[in-house]
NUMARKOL-791405 format. One record per residue (C-alpha): residue number from 1; y, x, z. Coordinates in Angstrom, 3 decimals. Example, Ala and Ser with C-alpha at 12.3 -4.5 7.8 and 13.67 -1.06 7.14 Angstrom:
// residues 2
+-----+----------+----------+----------+
: pos :        v :        u :        w :
+-----+----------+----------+----------+
:   1 :   -4.500 :   12.300 :    7.800 :
:   2 :   -1.060 :   13.670 :    7.140 :
+-----+----------+----------+----------+
END
This chain:
// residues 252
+-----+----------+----------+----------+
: pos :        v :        u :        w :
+-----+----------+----------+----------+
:   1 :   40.803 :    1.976 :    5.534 :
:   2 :   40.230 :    4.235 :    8.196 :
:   3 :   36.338 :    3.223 :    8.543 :
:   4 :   36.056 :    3.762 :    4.564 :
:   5 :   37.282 :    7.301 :    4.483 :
:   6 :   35.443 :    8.011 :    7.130 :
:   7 :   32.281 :    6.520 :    5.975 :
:   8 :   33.221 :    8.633 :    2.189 :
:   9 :   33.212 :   11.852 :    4.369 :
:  10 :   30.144 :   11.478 :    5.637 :
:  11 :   28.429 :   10.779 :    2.489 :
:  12 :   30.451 :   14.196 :    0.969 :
:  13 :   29.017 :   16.030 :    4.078 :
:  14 :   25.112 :   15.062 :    3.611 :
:  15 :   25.602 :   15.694 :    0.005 :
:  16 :   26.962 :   18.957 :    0.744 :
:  17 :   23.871 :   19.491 :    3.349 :
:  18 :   21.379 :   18.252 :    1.051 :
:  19 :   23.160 :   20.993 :   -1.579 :
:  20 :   23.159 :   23.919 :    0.233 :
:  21 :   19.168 :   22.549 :    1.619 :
:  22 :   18.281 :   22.870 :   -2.017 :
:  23 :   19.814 :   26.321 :   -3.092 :
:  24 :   18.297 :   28.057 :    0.478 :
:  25 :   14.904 :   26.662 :   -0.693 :
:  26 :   15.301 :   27.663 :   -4.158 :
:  27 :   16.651 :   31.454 :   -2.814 :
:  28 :   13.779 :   31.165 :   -0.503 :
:  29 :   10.691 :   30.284 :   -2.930 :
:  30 :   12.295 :   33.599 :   -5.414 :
:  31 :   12.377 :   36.127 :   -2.300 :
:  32 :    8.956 :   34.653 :   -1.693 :
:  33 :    7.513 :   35.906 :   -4.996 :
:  34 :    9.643 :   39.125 :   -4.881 :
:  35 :    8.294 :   40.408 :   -1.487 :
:  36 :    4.750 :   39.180 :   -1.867 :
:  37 :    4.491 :   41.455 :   -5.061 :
:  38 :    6.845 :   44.182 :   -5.065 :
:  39 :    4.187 :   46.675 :   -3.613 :
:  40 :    1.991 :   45.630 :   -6.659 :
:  41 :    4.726 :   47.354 :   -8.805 :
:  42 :    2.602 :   51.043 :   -8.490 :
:  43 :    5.226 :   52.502 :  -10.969 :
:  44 :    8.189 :   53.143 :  -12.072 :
:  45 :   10.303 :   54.866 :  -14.887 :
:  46 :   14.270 :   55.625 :  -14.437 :
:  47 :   16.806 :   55.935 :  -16.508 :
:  48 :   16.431 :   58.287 :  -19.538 :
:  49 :   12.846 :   58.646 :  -18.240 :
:  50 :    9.773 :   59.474 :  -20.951 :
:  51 :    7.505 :   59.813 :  -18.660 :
:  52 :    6.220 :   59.813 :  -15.092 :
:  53 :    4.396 :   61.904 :  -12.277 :
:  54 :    1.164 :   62.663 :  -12.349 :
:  55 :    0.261 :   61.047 :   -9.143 :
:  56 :    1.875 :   57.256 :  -10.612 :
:  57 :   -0.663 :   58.078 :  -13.596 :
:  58 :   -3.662 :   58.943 :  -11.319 :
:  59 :   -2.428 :   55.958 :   -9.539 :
:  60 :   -2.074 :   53.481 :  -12.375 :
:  61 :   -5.406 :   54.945 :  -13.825 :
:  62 :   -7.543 :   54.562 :  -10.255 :
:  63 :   -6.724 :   51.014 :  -10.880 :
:  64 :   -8.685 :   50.679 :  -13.748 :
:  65 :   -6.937 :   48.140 :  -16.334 :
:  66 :   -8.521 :   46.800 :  -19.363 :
:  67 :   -5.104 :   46.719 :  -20.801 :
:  68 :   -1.414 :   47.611 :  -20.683 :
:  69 :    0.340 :   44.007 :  -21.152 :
:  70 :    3.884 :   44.264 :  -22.501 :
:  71 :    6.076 :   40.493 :  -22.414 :
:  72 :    8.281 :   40.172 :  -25.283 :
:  73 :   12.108 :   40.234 :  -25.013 :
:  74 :   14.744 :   39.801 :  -27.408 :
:  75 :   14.792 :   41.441 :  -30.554 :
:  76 :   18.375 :   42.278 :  -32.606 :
:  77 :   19.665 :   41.606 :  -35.992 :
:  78 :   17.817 :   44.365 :  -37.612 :
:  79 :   14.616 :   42.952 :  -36.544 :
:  80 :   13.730 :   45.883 :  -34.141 :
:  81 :   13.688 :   46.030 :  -30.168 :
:  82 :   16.586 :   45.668 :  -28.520 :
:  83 :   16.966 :   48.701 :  -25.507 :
:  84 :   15.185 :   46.274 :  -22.943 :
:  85 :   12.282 :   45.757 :  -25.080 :
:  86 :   11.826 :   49.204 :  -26.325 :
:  87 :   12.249 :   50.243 :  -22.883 :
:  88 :    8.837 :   48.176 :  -22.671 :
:  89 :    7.252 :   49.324 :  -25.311 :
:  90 :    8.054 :   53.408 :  -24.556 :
:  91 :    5.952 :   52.921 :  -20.943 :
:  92 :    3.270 :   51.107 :  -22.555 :
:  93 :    2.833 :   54.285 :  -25.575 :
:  94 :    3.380 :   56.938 :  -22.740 :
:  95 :    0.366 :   55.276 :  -20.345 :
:  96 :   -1.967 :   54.058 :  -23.466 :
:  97 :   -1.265 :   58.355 :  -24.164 :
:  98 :   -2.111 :   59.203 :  -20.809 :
:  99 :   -5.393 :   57.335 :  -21.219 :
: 100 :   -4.858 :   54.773 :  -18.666 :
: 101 :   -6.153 :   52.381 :  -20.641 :
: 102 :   -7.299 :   52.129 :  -24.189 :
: 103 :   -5.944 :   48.387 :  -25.216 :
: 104 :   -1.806 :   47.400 :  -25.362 :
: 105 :   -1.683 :   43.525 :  -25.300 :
: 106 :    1.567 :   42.387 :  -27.141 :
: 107 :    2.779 :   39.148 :  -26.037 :
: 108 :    6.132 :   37.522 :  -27.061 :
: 109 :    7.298 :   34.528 :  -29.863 :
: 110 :    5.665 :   35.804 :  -32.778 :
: 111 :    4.303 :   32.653 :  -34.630 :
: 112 :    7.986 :   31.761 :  -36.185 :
: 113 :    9.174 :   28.738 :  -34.071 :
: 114 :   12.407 :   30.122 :  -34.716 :
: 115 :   13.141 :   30.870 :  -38.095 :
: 116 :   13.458 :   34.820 :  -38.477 :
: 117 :   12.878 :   35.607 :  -35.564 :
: 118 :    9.505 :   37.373 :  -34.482 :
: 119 :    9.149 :   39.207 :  -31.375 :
: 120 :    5.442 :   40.345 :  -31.943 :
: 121 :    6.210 :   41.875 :  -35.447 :
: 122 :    9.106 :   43.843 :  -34.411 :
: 123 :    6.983 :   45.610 :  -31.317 :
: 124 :    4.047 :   45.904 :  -33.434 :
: 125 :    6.293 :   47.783 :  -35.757 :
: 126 :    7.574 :   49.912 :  -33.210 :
: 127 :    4.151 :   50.463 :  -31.581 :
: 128 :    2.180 :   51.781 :  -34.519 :
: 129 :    4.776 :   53.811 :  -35.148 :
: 130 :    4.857 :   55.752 :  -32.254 :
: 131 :    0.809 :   56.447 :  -33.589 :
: 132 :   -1.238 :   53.676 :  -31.554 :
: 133 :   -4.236 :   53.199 :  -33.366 :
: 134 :   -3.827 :   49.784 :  -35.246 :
: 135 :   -7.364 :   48.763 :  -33.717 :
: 136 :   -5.977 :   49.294 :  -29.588 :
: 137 :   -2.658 :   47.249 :  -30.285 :
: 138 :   -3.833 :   43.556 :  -29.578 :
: 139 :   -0.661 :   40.919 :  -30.435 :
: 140 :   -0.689 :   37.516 :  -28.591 :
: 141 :    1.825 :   35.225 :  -30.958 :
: 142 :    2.114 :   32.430 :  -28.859 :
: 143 :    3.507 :   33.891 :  -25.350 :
: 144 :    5.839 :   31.750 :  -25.436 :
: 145 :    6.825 :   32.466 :  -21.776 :
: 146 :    5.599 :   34.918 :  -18.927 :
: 147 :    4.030 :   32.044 :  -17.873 :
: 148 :    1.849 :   31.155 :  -20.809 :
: 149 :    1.715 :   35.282 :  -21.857 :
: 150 :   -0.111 :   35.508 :  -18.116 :
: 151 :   -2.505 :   32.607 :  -18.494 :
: 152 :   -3.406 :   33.157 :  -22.305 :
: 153 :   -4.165 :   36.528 :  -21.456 :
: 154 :   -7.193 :   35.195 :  -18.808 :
: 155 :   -8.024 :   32.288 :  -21.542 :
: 156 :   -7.931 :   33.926 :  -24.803 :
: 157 :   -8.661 :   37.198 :  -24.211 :
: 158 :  -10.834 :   36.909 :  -21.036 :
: 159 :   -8.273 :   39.973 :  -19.433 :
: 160 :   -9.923 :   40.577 :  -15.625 :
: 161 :   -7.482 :   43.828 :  -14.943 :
: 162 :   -4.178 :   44.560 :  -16.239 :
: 163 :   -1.118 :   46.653 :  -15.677 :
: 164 :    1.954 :   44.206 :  -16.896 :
: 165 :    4.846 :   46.847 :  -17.845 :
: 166 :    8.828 :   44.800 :  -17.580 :
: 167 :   12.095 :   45.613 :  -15.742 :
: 168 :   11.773 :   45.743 :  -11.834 :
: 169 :   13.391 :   42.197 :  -11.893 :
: 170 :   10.776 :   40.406 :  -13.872 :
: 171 :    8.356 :   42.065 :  -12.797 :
: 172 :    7.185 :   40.520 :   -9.515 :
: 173 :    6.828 :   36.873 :  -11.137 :
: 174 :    4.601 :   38.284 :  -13.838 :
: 175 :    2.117 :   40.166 :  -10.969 :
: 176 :    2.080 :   36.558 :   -9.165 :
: 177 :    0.952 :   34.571 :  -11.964 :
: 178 :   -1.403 :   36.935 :  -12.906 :
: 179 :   -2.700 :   36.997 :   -9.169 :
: 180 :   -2.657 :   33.706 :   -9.059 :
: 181 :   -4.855 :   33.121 :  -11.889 :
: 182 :   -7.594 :   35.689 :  -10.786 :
: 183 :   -6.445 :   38.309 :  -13.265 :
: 184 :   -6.223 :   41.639 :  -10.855 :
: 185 :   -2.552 :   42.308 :  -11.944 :
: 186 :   -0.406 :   45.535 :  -11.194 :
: 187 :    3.125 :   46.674 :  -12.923 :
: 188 :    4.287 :   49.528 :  -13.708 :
: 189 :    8.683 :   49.351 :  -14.030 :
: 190 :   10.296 :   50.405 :  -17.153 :
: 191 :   14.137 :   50.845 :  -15.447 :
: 192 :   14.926 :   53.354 :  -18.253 :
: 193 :   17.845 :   51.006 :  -19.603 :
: 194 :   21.613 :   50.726 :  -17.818 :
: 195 :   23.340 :   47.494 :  -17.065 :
: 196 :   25.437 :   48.587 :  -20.218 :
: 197 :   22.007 :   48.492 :  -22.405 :
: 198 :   20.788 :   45.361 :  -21.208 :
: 199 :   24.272 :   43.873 :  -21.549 :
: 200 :   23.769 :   44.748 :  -25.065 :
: 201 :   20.575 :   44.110 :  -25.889 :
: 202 :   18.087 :   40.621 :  -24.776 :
: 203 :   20.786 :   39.727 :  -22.249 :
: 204 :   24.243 :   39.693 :  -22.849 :
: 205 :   25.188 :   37.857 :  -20.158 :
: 206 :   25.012 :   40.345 :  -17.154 :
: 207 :   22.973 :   41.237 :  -13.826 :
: 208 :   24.165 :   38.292 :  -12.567 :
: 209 :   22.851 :   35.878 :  -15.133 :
: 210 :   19.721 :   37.870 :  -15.339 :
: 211 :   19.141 :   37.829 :  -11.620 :
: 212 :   19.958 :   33.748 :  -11.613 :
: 213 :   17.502 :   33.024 :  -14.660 :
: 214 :   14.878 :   35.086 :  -13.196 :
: 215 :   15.559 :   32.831 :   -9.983 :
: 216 :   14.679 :   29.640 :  -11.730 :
: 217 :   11.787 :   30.790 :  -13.530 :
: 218 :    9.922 :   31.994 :  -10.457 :
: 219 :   10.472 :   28.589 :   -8.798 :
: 220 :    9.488 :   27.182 :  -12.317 :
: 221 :    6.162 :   29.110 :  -12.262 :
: 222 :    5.854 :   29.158 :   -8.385 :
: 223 :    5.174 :   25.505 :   -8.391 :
: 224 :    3.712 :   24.943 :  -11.600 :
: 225 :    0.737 :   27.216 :  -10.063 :
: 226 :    1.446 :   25.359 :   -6.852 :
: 227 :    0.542 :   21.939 :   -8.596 :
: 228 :   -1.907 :   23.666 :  -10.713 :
: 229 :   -0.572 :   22.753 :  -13.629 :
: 230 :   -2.304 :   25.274 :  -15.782 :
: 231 :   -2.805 :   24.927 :  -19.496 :
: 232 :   -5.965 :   25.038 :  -21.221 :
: 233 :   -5.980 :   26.604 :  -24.370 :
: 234 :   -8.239 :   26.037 :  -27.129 :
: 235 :   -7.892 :   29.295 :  -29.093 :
: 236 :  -10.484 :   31.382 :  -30.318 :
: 237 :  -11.676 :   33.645 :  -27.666 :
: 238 :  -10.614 :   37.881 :  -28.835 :
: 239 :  -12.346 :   40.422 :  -27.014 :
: 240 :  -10.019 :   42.780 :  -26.128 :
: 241 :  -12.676 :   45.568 :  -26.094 :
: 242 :  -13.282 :   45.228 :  -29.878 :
: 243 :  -10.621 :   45.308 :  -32.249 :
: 244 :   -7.198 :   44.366 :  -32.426 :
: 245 :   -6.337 :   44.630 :  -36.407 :
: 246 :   -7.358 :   40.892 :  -36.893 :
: 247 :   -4.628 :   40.069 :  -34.050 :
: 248 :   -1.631 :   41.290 :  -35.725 :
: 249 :   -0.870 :   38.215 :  -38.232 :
: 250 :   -1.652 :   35.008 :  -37.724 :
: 251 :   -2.137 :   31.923 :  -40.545 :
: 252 :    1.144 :   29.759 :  -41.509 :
+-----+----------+----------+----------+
END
């Protein structure tokens, strides 16, 4: 009897081992991505923020993007951007205004794969009416992910320099993918919402949720580039020089 419990201890011990092996390596791969990029983040507004210094525009602007990528987030009842996402959009409209570049790329769920809900619409909504010329506002329905918003963006719209704008958490993973894929990728922080906003808006769940989802996904896409698995997709090629209008709906 003796010899049994002993032997279940030891089994409960290198379980325990293994455990704790894979949540340092997990911790580890996320602080990997986080410290390799955080000085790529060149930007940053805070709370209640409109707009920023003039040296983070001369900044943003020496860096020469082809266009201001904005991810989608979640959207609310009303079908307009929750405080994360408009958060998003504001920093996009104040650095298209500032003329540091001339193209927004909206990327989110926009192609209905969940019945009434549409990401793309409700920024493009927001977007043109804050005055961006319909023709600069470029929407990307089928971004799915940061992951496939990143890669599409090389693919489909052949993007070779772009300033990603997302919270300071997300951030990071989105400037490593892009790297990654040989899209020159820089990110500019929209930290104008509180813990209390985000709470209420695209994550209701708290920091700490948000902190351990955002964990996950950059060992997701960490070793998904690692593997290179990559997807290739087949969509019609967009210049993003030209114009945009022919973006903004898609066929059902």
């Amino acid at each position: 009897m003796y010899q049994h419990r002993k032997k279940i201890r030891k089994i409960i011990i290198l379980i325990l081992v293994i455990i704790l092996l894979i949540i340092a390596s997990i911790l580890s791969v996320s602080e990997h991505v986080k410290t390799l990029e955080e000085d790529n983040i060149i930007g940053r507004y805070t709370e209640d923020s409109t707009s920023a210094s003039y040296s983070m525009y001369e900044r943003v602007r020496d860096f020469r993007p082809n266009v201001i990528i904005v991810p989608g987030a979640a959207i609310l009842s009303d079908k307009t951007p929750s405080p994360i996402l408009k958060a998003r959009l504001d920093v996009a409209v104040d650095l298209y205004e500032k003329n540091v570049a001339q193209k927004i790329l909206l990327t989110g769920d926009g192609d209905n794969s969940q019945e009434f809900y549409d990401e793309i619409s409700a920024m493009l909504a927001y977007v043109k009416g804050r005055g961006i010329p319909d023709a600069d506002i470029f929407c990307d329905h089928k971004g799915y992910s940061t992951f496939e918003s990143m890669v599409r963006a090389k693919q489909v719209f052949g993007i070779e320099r772009a300033i990603v704008v997302s919270q300071t958490f997300h951030l990071p993973r989105a400037i490593y993918i892009g790297q990654k894929i040989n899209v020159k990728t820089r990110g500019v922080a929209s930290d104008q919402v509180g813990p209390r906003d985000i709470r209420s808006g695209s994550f209701k769940d708290g920091k700490i949720k948000i902190m351990l989802r955002e964990t996950m996904a950059r060992n997701k896409d960490f070793f998904l580039l690692k593997l290179k698995k990559i997807p290739k997709f087949r969509d019609e090629k967009i210049d993003i020089e030209g114009d945009g209008t022919k973006t903004h709906t898609i066929d059902k």
